[in-house]
Every structure is written in C-alpha cells, then in structure tokens.
C-alpha positions in Angstrom: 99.3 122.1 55.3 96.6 119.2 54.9 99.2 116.8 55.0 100.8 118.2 58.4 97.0 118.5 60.2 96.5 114.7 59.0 99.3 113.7 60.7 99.0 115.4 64.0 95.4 114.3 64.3 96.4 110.6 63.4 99.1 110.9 66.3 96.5 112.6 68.6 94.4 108.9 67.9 97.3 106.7 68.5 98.9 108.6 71.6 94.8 108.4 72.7 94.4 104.8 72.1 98.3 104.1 73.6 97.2 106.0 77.0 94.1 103.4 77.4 96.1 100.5 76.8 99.1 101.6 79.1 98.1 100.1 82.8 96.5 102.6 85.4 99.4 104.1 87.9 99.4 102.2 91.1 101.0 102.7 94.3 104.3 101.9 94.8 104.5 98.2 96.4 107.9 96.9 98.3 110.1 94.7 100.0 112.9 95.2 101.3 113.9 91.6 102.5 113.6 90.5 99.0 115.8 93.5 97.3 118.8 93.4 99.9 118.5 89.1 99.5 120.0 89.9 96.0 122.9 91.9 97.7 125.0 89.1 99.6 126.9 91.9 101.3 124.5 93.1 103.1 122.8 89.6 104.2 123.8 91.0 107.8 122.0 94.2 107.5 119.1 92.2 105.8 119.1 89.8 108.4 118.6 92.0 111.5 115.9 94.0 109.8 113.8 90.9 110.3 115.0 89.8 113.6 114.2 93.2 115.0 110.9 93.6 112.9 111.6 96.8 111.0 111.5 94.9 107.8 108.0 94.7 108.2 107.5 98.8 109.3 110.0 99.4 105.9 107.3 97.4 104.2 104.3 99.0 105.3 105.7 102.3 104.2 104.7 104.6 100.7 107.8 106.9 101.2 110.9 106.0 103.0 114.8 105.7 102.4 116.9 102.7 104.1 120.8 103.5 104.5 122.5 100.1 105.0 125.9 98.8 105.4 127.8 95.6 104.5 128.4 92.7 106.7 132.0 93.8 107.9 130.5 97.3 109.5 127.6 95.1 110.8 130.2 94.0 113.3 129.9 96.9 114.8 126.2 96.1 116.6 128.2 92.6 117.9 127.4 93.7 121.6 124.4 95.1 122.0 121.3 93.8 122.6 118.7 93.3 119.9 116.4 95.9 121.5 119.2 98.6 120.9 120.2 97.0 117.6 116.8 97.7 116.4 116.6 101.5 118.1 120.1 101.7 116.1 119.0 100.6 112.9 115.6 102.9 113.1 117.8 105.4 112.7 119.1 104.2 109.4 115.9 104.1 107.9 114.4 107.8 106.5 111.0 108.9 106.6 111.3 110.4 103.4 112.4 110.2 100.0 116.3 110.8 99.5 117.7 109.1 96.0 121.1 109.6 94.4 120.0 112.1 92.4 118.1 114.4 95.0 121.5 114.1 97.0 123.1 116.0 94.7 121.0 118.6 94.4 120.9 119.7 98.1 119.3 122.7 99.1 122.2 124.9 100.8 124.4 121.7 101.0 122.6 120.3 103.8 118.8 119.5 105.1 117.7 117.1 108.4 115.5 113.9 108.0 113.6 112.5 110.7 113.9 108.9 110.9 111.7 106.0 112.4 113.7 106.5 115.9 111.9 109.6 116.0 108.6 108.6 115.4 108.9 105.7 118.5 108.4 109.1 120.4 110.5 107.5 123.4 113.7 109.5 121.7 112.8 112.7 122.6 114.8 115.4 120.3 117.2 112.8 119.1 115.7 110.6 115.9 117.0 113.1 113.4 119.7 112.3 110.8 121.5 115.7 109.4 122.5 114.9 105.7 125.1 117.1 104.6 127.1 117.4 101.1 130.3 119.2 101.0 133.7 118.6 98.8 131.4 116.3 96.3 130.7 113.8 99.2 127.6 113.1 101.2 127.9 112.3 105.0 124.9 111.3 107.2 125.4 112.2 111.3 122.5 111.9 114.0 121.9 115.0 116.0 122.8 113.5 119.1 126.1 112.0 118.3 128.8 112.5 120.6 132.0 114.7 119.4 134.3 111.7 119.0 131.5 110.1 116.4 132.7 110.5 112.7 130.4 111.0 110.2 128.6 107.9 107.9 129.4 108.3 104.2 127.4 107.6 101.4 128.8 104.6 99.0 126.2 104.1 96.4 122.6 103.5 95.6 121.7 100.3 95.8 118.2 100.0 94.3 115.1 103.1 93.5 111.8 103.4 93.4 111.5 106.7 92.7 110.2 108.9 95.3 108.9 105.9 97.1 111.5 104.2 98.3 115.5 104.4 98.0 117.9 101.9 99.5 121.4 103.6 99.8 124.8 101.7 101.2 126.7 104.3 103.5 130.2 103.5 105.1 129.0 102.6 108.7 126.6 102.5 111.3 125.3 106.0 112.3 126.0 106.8 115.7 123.7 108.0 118.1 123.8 108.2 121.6 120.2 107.9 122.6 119.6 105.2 120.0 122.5 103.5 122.0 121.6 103.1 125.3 121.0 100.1 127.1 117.3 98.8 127.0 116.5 96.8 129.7 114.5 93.6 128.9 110.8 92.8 128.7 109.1 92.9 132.3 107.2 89.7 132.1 103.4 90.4 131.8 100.5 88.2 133.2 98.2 88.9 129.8 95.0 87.7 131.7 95.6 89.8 135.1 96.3 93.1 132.7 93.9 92.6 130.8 91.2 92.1 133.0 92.3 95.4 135.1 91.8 97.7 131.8 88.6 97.5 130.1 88.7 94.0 128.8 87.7 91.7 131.5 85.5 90.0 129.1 88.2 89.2 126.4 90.5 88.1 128.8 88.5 85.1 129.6 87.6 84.3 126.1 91.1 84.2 125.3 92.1 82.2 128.2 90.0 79.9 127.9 91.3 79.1 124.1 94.4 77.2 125.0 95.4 77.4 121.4 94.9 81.1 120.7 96.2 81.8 124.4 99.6 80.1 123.6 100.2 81.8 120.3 99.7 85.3 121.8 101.5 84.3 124.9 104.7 83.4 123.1 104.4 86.2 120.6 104.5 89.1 123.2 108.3 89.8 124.1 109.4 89.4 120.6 106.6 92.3 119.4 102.8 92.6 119.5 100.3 94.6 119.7 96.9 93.6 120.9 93.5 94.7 120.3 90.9 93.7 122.8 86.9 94.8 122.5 85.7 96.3 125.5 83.3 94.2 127.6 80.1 95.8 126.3 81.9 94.7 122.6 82.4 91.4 124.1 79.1 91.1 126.0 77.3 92.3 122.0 79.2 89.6 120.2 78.6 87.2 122.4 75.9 85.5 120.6 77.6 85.2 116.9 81.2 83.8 118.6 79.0 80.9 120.3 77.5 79.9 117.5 81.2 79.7 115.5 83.2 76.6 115.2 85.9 75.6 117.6 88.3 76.4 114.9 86.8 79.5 113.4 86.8 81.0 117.4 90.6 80.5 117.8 91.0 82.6 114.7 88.7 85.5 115.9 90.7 85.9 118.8 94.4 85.7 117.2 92.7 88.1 114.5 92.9 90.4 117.5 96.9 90.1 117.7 99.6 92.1 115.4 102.6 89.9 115.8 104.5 93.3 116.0 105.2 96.3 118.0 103.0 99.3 117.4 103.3 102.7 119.9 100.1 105.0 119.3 101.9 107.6 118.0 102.8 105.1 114.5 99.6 104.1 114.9 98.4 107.4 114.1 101.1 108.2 111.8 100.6 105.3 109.4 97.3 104.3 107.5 97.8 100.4 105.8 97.3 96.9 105.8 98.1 94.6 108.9 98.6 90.7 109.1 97.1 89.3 112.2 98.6 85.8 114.2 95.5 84.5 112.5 97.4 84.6 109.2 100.1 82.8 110.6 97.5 79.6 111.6 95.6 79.3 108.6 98.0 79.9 105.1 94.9 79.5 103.0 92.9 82.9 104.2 94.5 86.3 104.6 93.2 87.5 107.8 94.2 91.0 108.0 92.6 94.5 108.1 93.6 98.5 107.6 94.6 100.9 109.9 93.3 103.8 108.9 93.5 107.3 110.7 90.1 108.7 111.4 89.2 112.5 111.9 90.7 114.3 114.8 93.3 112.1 116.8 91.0 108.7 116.4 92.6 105.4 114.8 90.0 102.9 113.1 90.5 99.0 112.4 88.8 98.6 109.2 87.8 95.0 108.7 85.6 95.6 105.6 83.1 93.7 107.7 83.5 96.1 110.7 85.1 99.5 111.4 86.2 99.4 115.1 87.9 102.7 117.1 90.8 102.6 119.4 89.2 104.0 123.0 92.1 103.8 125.4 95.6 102.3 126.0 95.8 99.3 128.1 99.1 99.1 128.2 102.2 100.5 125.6 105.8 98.6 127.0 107.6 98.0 123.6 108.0 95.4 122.8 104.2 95.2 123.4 101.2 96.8 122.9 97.6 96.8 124.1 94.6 99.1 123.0 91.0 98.9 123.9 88.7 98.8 120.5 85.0 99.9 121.2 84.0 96.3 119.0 85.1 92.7 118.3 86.7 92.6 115.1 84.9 90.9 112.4 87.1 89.5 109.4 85.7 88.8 105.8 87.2 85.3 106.4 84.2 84.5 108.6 81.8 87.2 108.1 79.5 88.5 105.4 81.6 91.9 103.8 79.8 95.1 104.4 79.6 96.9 101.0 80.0 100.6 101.2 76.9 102.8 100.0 77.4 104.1 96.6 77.8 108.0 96.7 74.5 109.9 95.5 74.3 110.5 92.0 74.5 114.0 91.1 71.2 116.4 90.6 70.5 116.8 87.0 69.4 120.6 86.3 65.9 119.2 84.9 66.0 117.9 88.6 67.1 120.5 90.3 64.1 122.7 88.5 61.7 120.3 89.8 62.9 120.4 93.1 62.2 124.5 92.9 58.6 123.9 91.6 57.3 121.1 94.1 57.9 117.8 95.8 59.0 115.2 93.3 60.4 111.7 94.5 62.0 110.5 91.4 65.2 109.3 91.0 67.4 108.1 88.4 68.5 104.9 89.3 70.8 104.1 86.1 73.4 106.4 87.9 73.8 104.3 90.9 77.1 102.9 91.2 79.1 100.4 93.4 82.4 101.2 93.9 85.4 98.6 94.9 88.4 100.0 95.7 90.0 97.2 95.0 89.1 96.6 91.1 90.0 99.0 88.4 88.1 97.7 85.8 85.9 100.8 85.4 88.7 103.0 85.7 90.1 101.3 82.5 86.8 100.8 80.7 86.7 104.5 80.9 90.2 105.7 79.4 88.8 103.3 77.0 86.1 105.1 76.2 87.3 108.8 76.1 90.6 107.1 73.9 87.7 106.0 71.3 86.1 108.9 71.5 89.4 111.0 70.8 90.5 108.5 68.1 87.2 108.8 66.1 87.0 112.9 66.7 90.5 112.9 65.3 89.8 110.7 62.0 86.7 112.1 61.5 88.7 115.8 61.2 91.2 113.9 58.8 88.1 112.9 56.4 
C-alpha cells in the first residue's frame, strides 16, 4: 500500500513540474496565404483572396472556416469583376468553426452558417450558407441561390486548427444570387472636398499639404481603405506636438491614419484586433499599427497604446472605401512615449479592512503593486513555476 501512495505522489510531482515547463496556451495565430501557398491547386483561389483583400479579414480572424476550390472551378469567376469576385468569395469563407470531424456529427443532418457576405450588411437576408449532410456526403448551398444552382460538395480538409480555423476544399463555387450581381465601379472621390464637408476640415489640409502622405492615400482608395481623420478640435489640440515633428515623422502620423483596406462599421464593431496602417508600408523597420477594440454600448476605440481614440461619426462608407471621424489624432508608440496602464488596486487585507471599521488609516501596502503587460508572460510562467514547486515538494515530503 506504501509502495502504491509513493508512486502516485512521485507522479503528482512530475505531472506538476511537466505542467510548468509545457508553454502557456496562446491564441490561435494564422495565415491563410501561406497554408494554401503549399497547395499548388488552389494557387487560384489563394491568389484572389489577396487581390480582393479577404486574405487579410481571414487573417484577422480567431474563429472562421475557408471552403476553397481548385484552379479548374476558379474558372468559373473568369467574367466578373473583382468587386463581385470578392462578394462571391465572402461567401466561401464561415464565421465559425466547421472541421471534418464536426461535419460528421451534424445536429439533425443540417445547420446554417453565416458567412462574411453577411456581415458586409449590404446583403440583406442572403450571406447564409445552409450545410447539409445526407447519404454520407456534405453539400454547402447559399440561401439565395436560384433553383437551377446545384449544390457545392465537400472534397476534403485541407489543413485544421482546431476550432480556430478550418480550410476545407469543396467541388465548386457556391452560388449566390445577391453575391452575384453586378457592382458598379468606385465613384471617384475628391478626398480633400469630402473631407473638409464632414467634420475634418482641419485634417484635410494637413494631409494635402503632405504631397507624400497625400499620394499614398490617394492611390490606395479604390483598391480598399478606410480612413480615420481627428476632428478639427483633435486637429486644432495636436497641433502643437505635429509642428514640432520631423518632416519624415509627420508623413507617417498622417498615413498612420489610413487602413489600406475596406472596413464597413458594422465589422468594425464586429471584430476586436490588430490593424497595419500605410505607415507600415513606408517605413519596414517600425510596425505602426494599433487595435480595434469594441468599447461598451455600440462605441469602437483605436487603441494606440499611446492614445485610445473613439469613432464619432461616419464621413463617408462607399466600399471600397471608408471614412470615420475619431474624437483624437492618433498617437503611435513609434513616435510617442507609451502610456502604461494603471496597475489594478491591490486587494484589502482583512487586518485592513478592520482598520478601515475602527478609523481613518492611510496605509498601504505597496509590495502588492503590480504592472501588468499584456504582452509578456513571464509572470504567468514564473507562477506555474512556483505552485509546480510547491506541489513537487508537498508530494515528496508525503513520500518521506
């Protein structure tokens, strides 16, 4: 009997001490461009998912499924424009989770998806994707599809991350009638004019007046952006700090204002994550993004780590372009000091909290204070590391 409690309390130690070595769960990180690349037959596919910029919306995303198809049913998108091609191929790509496995195991034999059609909210009721499983085979068929439109079969899974992401090869392009109409191309937009109608008067002439940064956003538009512009009492705040910056360093601030991609409120709202700015396009070296992060109630907030700036108003939403007035200039840690978050109070002891019952006392404990960055995980660690040793000794101590 000795023998047997030894032996489970020397596994308890080394299952402890295995647990703190074994790294700390992260989320999930893809990319689709670089799975597919190792798929020649569906270079196509891979292809247009970066010409039309959903590549970079796959990307962005914790939980999605992408149902492509090889380069011969590609042909199939041969004559329409790339506008439609991409409302086409937003239907192939699942906001949610849907591997090999949970195919098989459909509830009733059939369920309906939403895909990222849906969330454009220009495709009213259409957008969905019914997935059904009958005779041992699964079909995918959008709501809207017209009677002579057959049915998409899946062909096999072509690479998992479980319950984050599933790339799936079905028999041909979904057909959807909505997702299929004709878009009719870009109306060409004076930037300055618009601008300076809608709240940003201000930014309009610091951006025209940047020949560099002007250009960059200029030629970006009709192939997808979004653009954030301060509101002239932002503009009229920062005024002092961008005059003192360097000619290079101001050209940066302003493109650090542009998302060289297409974003409608409603995804705004619907996704929280990272965003690369033109800015990161003109200097390699530096990063230049910032998080979009959804706020309480219906608010969106830029989150610079140096500034945290809210979307007031729409200036203007014409996919493939986007402009949303932000209540301050953006600051990016590139160029600015970063704003450390307060550390969370420290929890009242109960000697404290008896204190606080019998008088005034202004003492605090300031060995609890802690600063938190999100992004290091050393304490995280250092603390399985301590409750492992502390299980590990407990557990030899009981085999003495």
């Amino acid at each position: 009997m000795a023998i047997v409690r030894r032996s489970v309390l020397l596994w308890l130690a080394l299952t402890a001490v295995a647990m703190a070595a074994a790294p700390a769960a992260a989320a999930g990180k893809h990319n689709i461009t670089t799975i597919l690349a190792a798929h020649k037959e569906y270079s196509k596919f891979n292809e247009m998912l970066s010409k039309t910029r959903l590549a970079n919306d796959i990307n962005r995303r914790q939980t999605i499924t992408v149902l492509c198809v090889d380069n011969a049913a590609m042909a199939a998108l041969d004559h329409y424009s790339l506008q439609t091609i991409r409302h086409i191929l937003q239907t192939h790509i699942l906001v949610d989770y849907y591997g090999e496995k949970k195919l098989d195991k459909l509830a009733k034999g059939s369920t309906q998806s939403s895909s990222l059609f849906q969330e454009t909210g220009t495709s009213g009721m259409s957008g969905y994707v019914n997935i059904t499983r009958k005779g041992g085979k699964v079909e995918f068929m959008s709501v809207d599809a017209d009677d002579t439109a057959k049915p998409s079969r899946f062909v096999k899974s072509v690479k998992e991350f479980p319950y984050d992401l599933a790339v799936l090869q079905v028999s041909s392009i979904i057909s959807s009638a909505e997702a299929e109409a004709p878009v009719p191309p870009p109306a060409p937009i004076d930037l300055v004019d618009l601008l300076s109608k809608k709240h940003c008067k201000s930014f309009a002439a610091l951006l025209s007046a940047n020949a560099d940064a002007f250009r960059a956003v200029n030629e970006t538009k009709d192939n997808g952006l979004t653009l954030f512009c301060p509101v002239d009492a932002a503009v009229a705040a920062f005024s002092p700090a961008f005059k003192n910056l360097t000619a290079k360093a101001k050209t940066a601030i302003l493109l650090y204002h542009a998302v060289p991609d297409y974003f409608s409120l409603q995804l705004l709202k619907s996704n929280n994550g990272k965003v690369t700015t033109l800015a990161t396009a003109s200097d390699a070296k530096k990063d230049y993004s910032f998080d979009v992060e959804n706020g309480k109630g219906e608010a969106v907030v830029l989150e610079t780590k140096v500034v945290d700036s809210k979307i007031t108003a729409t200036v203007a939403d014409m996919d493939p372009f986007a402009c949303y007035a932000v209540d301050k200039f953006l600051k990016p840690k590139e160029l600015f000091k970063v704003v450390e978050a307060p550390a969370p109070a420290p929890e009242p002891s109960k000697k404290k909290s008896k204190a606080a019952d019998g008088g005034d006392d202004d003492s605090s404990d300031d060995s609890s204070d802690e600063t938190t960055d999100k992004g290091d995980a050393a304490p995280a660690v250092l603390a399985r590391w301590f409750t492992a040793a502390a299980t590990a000794v407990a557990a030899l101590a009981l085999m003495g």
